[in-house]
C-alpha positions in Angstrom: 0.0 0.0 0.0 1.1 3.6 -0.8 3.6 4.7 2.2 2.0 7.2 4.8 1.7 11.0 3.6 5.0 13.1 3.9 3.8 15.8 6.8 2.5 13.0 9.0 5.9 10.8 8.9 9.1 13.6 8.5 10.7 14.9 12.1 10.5 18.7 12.6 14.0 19.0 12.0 13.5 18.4 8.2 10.4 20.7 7.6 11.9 24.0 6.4 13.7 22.0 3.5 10.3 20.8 2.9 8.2 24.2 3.3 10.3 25.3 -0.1 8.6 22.0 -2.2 5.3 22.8 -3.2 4.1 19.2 -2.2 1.2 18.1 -4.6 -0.5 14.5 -5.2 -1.7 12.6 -8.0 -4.0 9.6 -8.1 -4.3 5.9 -8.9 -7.6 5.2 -10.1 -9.4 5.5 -6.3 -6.5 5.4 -4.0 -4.8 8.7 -3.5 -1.3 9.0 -4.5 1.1 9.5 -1.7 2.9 13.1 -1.8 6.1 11.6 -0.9 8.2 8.5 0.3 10.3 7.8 2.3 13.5 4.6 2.1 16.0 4.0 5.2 19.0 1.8 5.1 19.0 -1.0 6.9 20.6 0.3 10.5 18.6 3.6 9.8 21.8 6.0 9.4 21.5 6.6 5.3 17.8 8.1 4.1 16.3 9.0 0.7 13.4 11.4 1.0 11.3 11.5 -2.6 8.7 14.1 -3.1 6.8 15.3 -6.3 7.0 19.2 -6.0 6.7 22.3 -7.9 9.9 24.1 -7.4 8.8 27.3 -8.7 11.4 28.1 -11.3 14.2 25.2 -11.2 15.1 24.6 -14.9 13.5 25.5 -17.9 9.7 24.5 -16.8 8.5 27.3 -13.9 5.2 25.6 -13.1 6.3 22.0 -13.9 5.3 19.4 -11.1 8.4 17.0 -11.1 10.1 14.5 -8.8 13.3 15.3 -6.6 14.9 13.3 -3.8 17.2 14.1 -0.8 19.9 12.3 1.1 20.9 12.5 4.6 22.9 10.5 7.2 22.5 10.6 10.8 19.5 13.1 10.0 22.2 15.4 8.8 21.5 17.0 5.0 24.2 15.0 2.4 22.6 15.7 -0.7 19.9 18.6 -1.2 16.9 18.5 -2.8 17.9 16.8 -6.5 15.7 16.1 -9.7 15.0 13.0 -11.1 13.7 12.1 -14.7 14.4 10.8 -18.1 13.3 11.8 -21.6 13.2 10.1 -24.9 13.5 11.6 -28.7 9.6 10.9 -28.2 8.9 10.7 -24.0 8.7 13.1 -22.2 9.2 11.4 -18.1 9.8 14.5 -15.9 7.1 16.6 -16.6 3.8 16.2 -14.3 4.5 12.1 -13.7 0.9 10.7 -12.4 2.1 7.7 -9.8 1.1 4.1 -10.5 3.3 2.0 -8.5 5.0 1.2 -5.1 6.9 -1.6 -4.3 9.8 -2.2 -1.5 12.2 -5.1 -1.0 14.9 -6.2 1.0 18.1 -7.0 -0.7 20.1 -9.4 1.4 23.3 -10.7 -1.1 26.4 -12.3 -0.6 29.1 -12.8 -3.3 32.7 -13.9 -4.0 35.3 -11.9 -6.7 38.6 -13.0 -7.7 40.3 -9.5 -7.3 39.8 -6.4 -5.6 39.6 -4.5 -2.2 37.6 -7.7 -0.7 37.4 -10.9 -2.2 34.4 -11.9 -0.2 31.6 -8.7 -0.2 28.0 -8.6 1.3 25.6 -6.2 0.2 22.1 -5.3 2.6 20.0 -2.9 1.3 16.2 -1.8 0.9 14.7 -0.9 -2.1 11.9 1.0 -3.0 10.5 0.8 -6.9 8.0 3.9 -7.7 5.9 3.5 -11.0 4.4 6.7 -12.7 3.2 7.4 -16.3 2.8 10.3 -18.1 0.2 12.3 -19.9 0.4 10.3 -22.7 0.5 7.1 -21.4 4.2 6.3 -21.3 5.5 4.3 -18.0 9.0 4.6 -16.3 9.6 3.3 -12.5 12.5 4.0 -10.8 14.1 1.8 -8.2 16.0 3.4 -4.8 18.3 1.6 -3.0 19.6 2.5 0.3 22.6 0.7 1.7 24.3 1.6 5.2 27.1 3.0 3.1 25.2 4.8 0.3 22.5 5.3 -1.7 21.7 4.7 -5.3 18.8 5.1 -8.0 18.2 4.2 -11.7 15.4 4.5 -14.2 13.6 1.6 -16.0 11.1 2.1 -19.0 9.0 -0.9 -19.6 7.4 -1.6 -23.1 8.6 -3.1 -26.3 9.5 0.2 -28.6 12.6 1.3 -29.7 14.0 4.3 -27.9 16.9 7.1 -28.4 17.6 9.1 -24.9 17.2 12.7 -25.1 19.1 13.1 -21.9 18.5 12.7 -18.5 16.7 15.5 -16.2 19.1 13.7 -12.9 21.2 15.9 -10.6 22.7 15.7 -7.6 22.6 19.1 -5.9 24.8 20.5 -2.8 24.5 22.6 -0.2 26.4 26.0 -0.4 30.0 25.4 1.6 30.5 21.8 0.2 34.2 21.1 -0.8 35.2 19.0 -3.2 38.1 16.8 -4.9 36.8 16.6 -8.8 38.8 15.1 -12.0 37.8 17.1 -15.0 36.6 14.8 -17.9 38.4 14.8 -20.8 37.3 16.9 -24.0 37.5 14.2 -26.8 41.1 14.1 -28.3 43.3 11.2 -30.0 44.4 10.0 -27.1 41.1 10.6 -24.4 38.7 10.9 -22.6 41.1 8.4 -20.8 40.5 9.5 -17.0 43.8 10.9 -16.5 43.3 14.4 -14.8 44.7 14.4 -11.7 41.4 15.0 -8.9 41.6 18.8 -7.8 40.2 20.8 -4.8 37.0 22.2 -5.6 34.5 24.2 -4.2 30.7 22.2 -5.4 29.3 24.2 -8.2 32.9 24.8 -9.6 33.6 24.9 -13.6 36.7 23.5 -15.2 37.8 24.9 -19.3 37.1 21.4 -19.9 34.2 18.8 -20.8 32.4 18.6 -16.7 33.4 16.1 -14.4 34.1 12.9 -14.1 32.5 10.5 -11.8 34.6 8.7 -8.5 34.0 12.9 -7.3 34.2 13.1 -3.6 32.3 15.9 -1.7 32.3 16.9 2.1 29.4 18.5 3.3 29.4 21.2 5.8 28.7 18.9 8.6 31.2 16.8 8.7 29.7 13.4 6.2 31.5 12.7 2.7 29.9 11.4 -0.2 31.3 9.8 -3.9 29.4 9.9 -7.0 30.0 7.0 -9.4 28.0 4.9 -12.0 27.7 1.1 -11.3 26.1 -1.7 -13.7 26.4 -0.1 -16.8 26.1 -2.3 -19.5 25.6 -2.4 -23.8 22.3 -0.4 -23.9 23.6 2.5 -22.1 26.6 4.9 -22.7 29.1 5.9 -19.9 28.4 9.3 -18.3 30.0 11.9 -16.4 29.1 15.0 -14.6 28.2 18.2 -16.7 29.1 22.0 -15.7 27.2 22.6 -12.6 24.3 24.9 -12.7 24.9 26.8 -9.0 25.8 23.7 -7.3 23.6 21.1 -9.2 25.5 19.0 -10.9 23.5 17.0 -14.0 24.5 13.5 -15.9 25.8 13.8 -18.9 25.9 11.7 -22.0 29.7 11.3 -24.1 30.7 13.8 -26.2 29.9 13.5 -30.3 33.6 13.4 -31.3 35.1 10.7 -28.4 36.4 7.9 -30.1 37.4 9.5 -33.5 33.8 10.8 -33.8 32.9 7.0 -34.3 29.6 5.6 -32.8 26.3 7.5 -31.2 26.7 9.7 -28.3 23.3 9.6 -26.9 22.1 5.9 -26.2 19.6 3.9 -27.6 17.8 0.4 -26.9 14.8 -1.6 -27.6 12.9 -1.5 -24.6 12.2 -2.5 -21.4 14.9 -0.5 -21.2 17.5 0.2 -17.5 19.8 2.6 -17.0 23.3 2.0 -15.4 22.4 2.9 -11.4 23.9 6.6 -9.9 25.6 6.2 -6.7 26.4 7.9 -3.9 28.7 6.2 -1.5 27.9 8.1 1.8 29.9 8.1 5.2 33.3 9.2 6.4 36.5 8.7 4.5 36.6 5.2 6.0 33.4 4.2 4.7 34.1 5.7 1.3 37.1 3.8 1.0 36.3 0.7 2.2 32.8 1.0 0.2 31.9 -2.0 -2.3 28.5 -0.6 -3.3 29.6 0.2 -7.2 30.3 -4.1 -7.5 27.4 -4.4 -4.8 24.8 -3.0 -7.5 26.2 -4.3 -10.5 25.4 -8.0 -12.3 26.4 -11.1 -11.1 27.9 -13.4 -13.2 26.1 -15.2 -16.0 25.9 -19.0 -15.8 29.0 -20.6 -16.4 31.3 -17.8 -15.4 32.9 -17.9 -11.5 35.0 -16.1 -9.1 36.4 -19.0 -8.5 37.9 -20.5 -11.5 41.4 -21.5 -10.9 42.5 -20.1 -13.9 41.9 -16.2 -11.8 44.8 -15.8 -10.0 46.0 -12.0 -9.1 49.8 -11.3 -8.7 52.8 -9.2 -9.3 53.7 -8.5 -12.7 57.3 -7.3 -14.4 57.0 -4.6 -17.2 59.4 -3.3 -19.4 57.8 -0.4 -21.2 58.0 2.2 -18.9 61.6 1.9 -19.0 62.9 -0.1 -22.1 59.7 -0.4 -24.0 58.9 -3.9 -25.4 62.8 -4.9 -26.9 62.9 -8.3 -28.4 62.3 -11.6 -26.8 65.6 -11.8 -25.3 65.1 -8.5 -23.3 61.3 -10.3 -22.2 63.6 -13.4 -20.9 65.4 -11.2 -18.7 62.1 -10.0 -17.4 61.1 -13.4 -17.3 64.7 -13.8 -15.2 63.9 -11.5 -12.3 60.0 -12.1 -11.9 61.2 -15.3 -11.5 64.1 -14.4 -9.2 61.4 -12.2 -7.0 58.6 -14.7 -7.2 56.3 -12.5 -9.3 53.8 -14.1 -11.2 53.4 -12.2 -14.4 55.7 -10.6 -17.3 53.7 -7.8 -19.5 54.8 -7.7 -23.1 53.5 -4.3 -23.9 53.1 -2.6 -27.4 54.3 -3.7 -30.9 55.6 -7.3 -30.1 54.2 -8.1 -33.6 57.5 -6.3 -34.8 59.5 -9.3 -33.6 60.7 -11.0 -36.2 58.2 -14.2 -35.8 55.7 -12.8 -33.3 53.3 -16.0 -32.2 56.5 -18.4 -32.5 58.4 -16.0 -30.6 55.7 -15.7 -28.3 55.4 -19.1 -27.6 58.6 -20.2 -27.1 58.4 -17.1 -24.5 55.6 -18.6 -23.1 57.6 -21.8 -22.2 60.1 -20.3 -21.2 58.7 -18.7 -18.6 56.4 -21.2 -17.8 59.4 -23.7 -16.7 60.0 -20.7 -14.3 56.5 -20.4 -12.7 55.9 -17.2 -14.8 52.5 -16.4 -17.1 53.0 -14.0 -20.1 50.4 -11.4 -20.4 50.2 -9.2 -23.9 49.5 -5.6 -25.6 46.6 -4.6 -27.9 45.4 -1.6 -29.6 41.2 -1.9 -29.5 41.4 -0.1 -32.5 39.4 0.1 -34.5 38.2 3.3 -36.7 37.7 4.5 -33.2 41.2 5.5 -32.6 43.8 6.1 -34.8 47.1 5.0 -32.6 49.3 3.3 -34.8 50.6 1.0 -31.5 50.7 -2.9 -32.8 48.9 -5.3 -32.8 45.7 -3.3 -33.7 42.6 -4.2 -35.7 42.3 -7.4 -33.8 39.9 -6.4 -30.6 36.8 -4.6 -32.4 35.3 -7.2 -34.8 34.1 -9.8 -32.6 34.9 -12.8 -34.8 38.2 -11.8 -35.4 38.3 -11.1 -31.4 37.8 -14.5 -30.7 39.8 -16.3 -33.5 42.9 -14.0 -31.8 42.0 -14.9 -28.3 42.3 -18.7 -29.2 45.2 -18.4 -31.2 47.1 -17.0 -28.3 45.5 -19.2 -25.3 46.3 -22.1 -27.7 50.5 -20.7 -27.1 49.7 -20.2 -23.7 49.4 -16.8 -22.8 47.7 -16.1 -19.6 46.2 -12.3 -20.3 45.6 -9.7 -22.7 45.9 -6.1 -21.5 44.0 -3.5 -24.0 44.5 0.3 -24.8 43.0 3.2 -26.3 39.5 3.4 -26.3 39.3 6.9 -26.2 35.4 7.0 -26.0 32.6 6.1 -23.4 29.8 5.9 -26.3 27.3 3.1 -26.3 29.5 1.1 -29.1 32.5 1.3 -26.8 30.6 -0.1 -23.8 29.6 -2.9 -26.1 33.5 -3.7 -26.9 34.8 -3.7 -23.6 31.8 -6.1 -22.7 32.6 -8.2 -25.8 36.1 -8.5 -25.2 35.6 -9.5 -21.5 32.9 -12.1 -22.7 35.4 -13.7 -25.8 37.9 -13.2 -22.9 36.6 -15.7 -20.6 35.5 -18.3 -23.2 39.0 -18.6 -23.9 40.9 -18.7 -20.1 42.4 -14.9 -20.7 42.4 -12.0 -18.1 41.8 -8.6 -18.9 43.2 -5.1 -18.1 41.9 -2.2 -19.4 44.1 1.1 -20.3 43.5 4.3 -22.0 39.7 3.1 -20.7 36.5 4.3 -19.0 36.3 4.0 -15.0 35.0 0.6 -13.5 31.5 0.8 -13.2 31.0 -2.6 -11.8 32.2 -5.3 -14.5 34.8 -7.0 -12.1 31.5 -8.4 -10.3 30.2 -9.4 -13.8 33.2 -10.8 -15.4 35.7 -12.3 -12.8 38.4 -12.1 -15.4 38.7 -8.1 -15.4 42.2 -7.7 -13.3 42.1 -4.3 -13.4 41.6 -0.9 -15.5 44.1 2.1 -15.9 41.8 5.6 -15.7 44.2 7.4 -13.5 47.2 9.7 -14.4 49.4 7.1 -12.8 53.6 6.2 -12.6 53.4 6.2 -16.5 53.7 9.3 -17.1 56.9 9.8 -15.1 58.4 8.8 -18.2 57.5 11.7 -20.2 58.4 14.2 -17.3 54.3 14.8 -15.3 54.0 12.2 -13.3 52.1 12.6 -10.2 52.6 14.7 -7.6 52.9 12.9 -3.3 49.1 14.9 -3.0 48.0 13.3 -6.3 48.8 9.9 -5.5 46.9 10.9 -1.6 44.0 12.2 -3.5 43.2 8.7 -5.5 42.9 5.9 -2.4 40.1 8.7 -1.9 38.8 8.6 -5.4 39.1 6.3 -8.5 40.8 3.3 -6.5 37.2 3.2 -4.4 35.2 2.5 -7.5 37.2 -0.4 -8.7 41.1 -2.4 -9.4 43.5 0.6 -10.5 46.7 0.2 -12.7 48.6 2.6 -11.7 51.9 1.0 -12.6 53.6 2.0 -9.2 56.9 1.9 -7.7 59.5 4.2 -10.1 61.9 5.3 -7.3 64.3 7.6 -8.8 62.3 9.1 -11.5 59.4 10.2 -8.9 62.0 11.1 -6.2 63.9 13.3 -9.6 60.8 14.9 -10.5 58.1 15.3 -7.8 60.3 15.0 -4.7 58.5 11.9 -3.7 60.7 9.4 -1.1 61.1 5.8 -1.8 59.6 4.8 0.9 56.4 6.5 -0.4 56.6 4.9 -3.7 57.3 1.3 -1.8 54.1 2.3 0.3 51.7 2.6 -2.9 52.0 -1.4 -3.3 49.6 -1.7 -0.5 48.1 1.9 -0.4 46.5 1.2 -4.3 44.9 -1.7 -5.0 44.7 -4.0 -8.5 44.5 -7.5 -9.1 47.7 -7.6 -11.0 50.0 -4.9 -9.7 52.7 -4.0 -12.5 55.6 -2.2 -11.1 56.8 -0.3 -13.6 60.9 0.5 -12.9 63.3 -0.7 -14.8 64.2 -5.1 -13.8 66.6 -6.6 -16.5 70.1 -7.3 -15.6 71.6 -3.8 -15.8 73.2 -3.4 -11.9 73.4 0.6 -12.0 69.4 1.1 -13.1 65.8 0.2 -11.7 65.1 -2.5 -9.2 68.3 -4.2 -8.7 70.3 -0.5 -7.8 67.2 -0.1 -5.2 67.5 -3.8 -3.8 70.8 -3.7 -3.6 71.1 -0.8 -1.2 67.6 -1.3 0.4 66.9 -5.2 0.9 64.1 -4.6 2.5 62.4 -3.4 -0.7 63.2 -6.2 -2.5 61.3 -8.3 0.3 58.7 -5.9 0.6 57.9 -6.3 -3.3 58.6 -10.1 -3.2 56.0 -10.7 -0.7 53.0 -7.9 -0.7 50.2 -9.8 -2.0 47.8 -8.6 -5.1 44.5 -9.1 -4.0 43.1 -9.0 -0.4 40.1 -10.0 2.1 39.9 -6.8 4.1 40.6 -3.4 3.5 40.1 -0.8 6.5 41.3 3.3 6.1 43.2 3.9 9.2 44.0 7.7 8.7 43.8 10.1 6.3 42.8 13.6 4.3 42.3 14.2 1.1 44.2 17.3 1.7 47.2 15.4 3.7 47.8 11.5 3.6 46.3 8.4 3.3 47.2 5.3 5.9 45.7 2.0 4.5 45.4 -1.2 6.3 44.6 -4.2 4.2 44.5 -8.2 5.1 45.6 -11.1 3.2 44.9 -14.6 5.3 46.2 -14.3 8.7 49.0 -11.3 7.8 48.1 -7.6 8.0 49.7 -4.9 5.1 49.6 -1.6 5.6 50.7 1.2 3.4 50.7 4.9 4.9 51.9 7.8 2.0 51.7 11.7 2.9 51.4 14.4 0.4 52.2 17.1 2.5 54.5 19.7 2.3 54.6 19.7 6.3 55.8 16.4 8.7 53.0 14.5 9.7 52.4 12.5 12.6 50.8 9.6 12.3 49.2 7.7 15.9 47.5 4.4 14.5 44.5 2.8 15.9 45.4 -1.0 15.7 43.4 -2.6 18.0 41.6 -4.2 15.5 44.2 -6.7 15.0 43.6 -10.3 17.0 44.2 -11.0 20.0 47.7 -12.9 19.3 51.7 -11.8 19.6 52.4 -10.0 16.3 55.7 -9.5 14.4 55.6 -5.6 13.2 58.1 -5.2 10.5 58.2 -1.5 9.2 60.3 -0.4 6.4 60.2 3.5 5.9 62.7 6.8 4.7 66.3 6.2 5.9 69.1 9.5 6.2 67.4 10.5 3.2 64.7 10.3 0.1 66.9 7.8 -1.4 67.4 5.6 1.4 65.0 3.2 3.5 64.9 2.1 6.7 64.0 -1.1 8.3 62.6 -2.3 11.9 61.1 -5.4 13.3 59.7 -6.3 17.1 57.4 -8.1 18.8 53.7 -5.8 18.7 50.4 -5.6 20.9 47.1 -4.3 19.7 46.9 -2.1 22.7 49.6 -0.4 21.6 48.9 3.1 19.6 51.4 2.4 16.3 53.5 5.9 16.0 54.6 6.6 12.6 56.6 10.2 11.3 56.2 11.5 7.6 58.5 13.6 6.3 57.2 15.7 3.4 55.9 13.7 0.6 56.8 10.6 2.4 55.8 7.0 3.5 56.3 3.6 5.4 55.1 -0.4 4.9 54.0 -1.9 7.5 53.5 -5.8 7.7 51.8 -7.6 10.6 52.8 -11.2 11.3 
């Protein structure tokens, strides 16, 4: 039955936000339609308030009766007053909305992934579904969700027509005062929208010279709570959106821009109905809650029938990677990569871009393959997704877009035993992209291959779906250290706060001398990012050949306890808890594989900071605490080891732009 009227259920506190909605009701044949609803988390602390209103003047329609929603937490405002709706080229579904439909559930779902912050994730939730049609007969219901660490909506159109989407009338407005740390999306070029701004400080309602925003923004409202916006369970029939301009401190979803991906493919989506859109989320809490959060996998698919988490072929790990320093070589250069992942006990070697240049690239290839499968090593390799949609020259390309050429090159390779496929440059989040990167995954799997994503859209969910995405790049990462704008101590700070929440991140980490050369940045920070970022294969990207004077084995050789740092830190994890940390400052992040307890601290201060470190979390048991941080200088690292209780506070210094690794035993 319809939920009770709005003025009879909402405490005083909330009725001056209220006063300014010109509450009004519609009907259902005899029952009277509620004025508003109402949808609590399970423990209570997260609400969604929904209420059709005439807002005298918001948008383009003065006198238009629409629907808006608000968030709050602890009773506390999060998200203001926000509209909702969704037109067609030939619906409109915001204007005066006459309501059908109420529905609520319980969502009570436990699941397993093979990578990621949490390998085993539960997800509680209720759910509320409100039907409405408009004036013409046209029917759309929109489902609420409302987890104890966020809140998410989307919009389904039932029916059998085709439709194009005109846009979408949904916003997320904040109060005045709320601060921010955005990413600017990417205007369309040859080489984005790729994700790889670095996040900012913003004040909400802030304008970049750019294309909007992109999603994985963070906000803190005045009092005190946090809240990420992201996108979860997009699939084919929808595009990948961002955040538009703000109008005041609204900020509206956006569809692609017409020339991403070489001005290939349509920007607005389009489907045959019944038709859902990818779910907007807003992860809600403190900065612990945000990063721990799971609610972007939580919402998304599960796996179709016959794929698993648990397939033994899914195995996370530490990967070797010559481009950043040597680009790809020949075969002989991949053997000495081969050599030292080997020698470390790292389970991957990357052949990046234009291995087809070797003289006899699937025999060469495949006697790489055995090579370094006699020394417990898989071989993982480059493609372009070109395509028409981009026009990098990078080999092997035209072999990832036509699907039945897709698959005859997946089961060439897998037939030579590769083990992965890592795949760049999609340069666009249209409909037709989405489509790819959900193809590939699919061929992917029939075939035994991981995937990792780069020059690519932000997770919105598919490591839930498809078990065999490792990770996906979207960040400004250690890469670009090799063309002289790598990332600053703050950037790097700044991400375990943003795009690593939504989803596995390849940022490539750990190039000592070139971060330390360019950005002032210790070693012991860069050592501190293996655990601080998380993806399900982490490629460390310095230099690990032979050569004694450059890369890995200069740092090993002076600092052993980097060498066993790398050799051990594991890839994927079954807890992740925030210890410490501002956006603005540092980041300390605790993480669990098994019995053994990781935990990676990084400042991006200017200013020493000091860290006192809350561990009583840990069991009650006698614990090793081995910590490996700066020595006499950037350059130099420090190790110590003793016995450790949980009583004990753990007290850590930063210097500027420093870190420290932490392992509990």
């Amino acid at each position: 039955m319809p939920a009770k009227g709005f003025r009879a259920e909402r405490p005083a506190r909330w009725s001056s936000a209220l006063t300014a909605l010109a509450l009004v009701s519609s009907s259902c044949g005899d029952a009277a339609a509620p004025e508003s609803w109402r949808l609590a988390s399970p423990s209570g602390r997260v609400v969604v308030e929904v209420a059709q209103a005439n807002r005298g003047g918001d948008g383009p329609y003065p006198d238009a009766v629409r629907l808006y929603y608000r968030v709050l937490r602890d009773g506390a405002e999060v998200l203001a007053w926000s509209p909702l709706g969704f037109r067609t080229e030939t619906q409109d579904l915001v204007d005066g909305l006459a309501w059908r439909s109420e529905r609520r559930r319980e969502i009570d779902e436990s699941y397993r992934t093979a990578f990621g912050k949490r390998l085993v994730r539960a997800h509680h939730a209720h759910e509320l579904t409100l039907g409405f049609a408009s004036a013409s007969g046209a029917e759309i219901e929109i489902d609420f969700r409302a987890a104890d660490d966020g809140f998410a909506f989307r919009y389904r159109l039932p029916g059998a027509d085709t439709a194009v989407a005109a846009g979408e009338e949904t916003g997320f407005r904040f109060t005045e005062g709320t601060e921010g740390w955005m990413q600017p999306y990417d205007r369309a070029t040859p080489f984005g929208p790729a994700y790889e701004e670095f996040p900012r400080r913003v004040t909400a309602g802030e304008s970049n010279a750019q294309n909007g925003w992109s999603w994985a923004a963070l906000f803190r409202a005045p009092g005190g709570a946090h809240v990420l916006l992201a996108e979860a369970g997009l699939d084919a029939t929808y595009a990948g959106t961002h955040l538009a301009q703000p109008e005041g401190t609204l900020y509206r979803v956006a569809f692609p821009g017409e020339g991403e991906g070489n001005s290939i493919g349509q920007a607005k989506p389009h489907a045959t109905l019944p038709w859902t859109t990818p779910w907007r989320v807003a992860i809600v809490g403190d900065l612990a809650t945000i990063v721990t959060s799971t609610l972007v996998d939580d919402l998304s698919d599960g796996p179709a029938e016959g794929v698993s988490a648990e397939a033994p072929w899914l195995r996370p790990g530490r990967s070797a990677w010559s481009w950043w320093s040597q680009n790809t070589g020949d075969p002989a250069l991949q053997r000495q990569y081969v050599d030292f992942a080997a020698e470390i006990g790292w389970e991957y070697v990357l052949v990046d871009a234009n291995w087809t240049d070797w003289p006899s690239p699937y025999e060469d290839v495949a006697a790489l393959v055995a090579y370094a499968r006699e020394r417990g090593v898989a071989i993982t390799l480059w493609y372009n997704s070109g395509g028409a949609h981009n026009v990098v020259t990078e080999k092997p390309r035209d072999l990832m877009d036509d699907s039945d050429v897709r698959r005859a090159e997946m089961a060439r390779i897998a037939a030579l035993g590769v083990s992965g496929i890592k795949v760049d440059f999609f340069q666009s989040d249209k409909q037709d992209r989405v489509d790819q990167y959900l193809g590939i995954l699919a061929d992917a799997w029939s075939s035994e291959l991981l995937v990792n994503f780069h020059g690519s859209t932000l997770p919105r969910g598919w490591q839930r779906t498809w078990p065999n995405l490792v990770s996906m790049e979207a960040v400004h990462g250690a890469e670009y250290y090799r063309f002289g704008f790598g990332p600053a101590a703050i950037d790097n700070v700044r991400l375990v706060f943003t795009r690593n929440v939504v989803g596995s991140m390849d940022y490539t980490p750990v190039t000592f001398a070139a971060a330390l050369e360019q950005k002032g940045i210790s070693y012991a920070h860069q050592l501190a990012l293996a655990v601080a970022f998380e993806s399900g294969i982490q490629h460390f990207a310095d230099r690990a050949d032979a050569d004694p004077v450059e890369g890995f084995r200069r740092v090993f050789a002076e600092a052993p306890a980097a060498r066993e740092v790398l050799a051990a830190v594991p890839a994927a994890w079954d807890e992740t808890r925030l210890l410490d940390g501002d956006p603005d400052s540092h980041a300390v992040v605790a993480r669990r594989s098994g019995e053994e307890w990781w935990i990676g601290g990084i400042s991006g201060s200017d200013a020493e900071v000091e860290l006192v470190l809350d561990l009583s979390f840990l069991a009650e048991r006698t614990w090793s605490l081995q910590v490996v941080g700066s020595g006499a200088s950037p350059d130099a690292l420090a190790e110590s080891a003793r016995a450790y209780d949980r009583s004990e506070a753990l007290r850590i210094r930063l210097d500027p732009r420093d870190g420290f690794v932490a392992r509990l035993r």
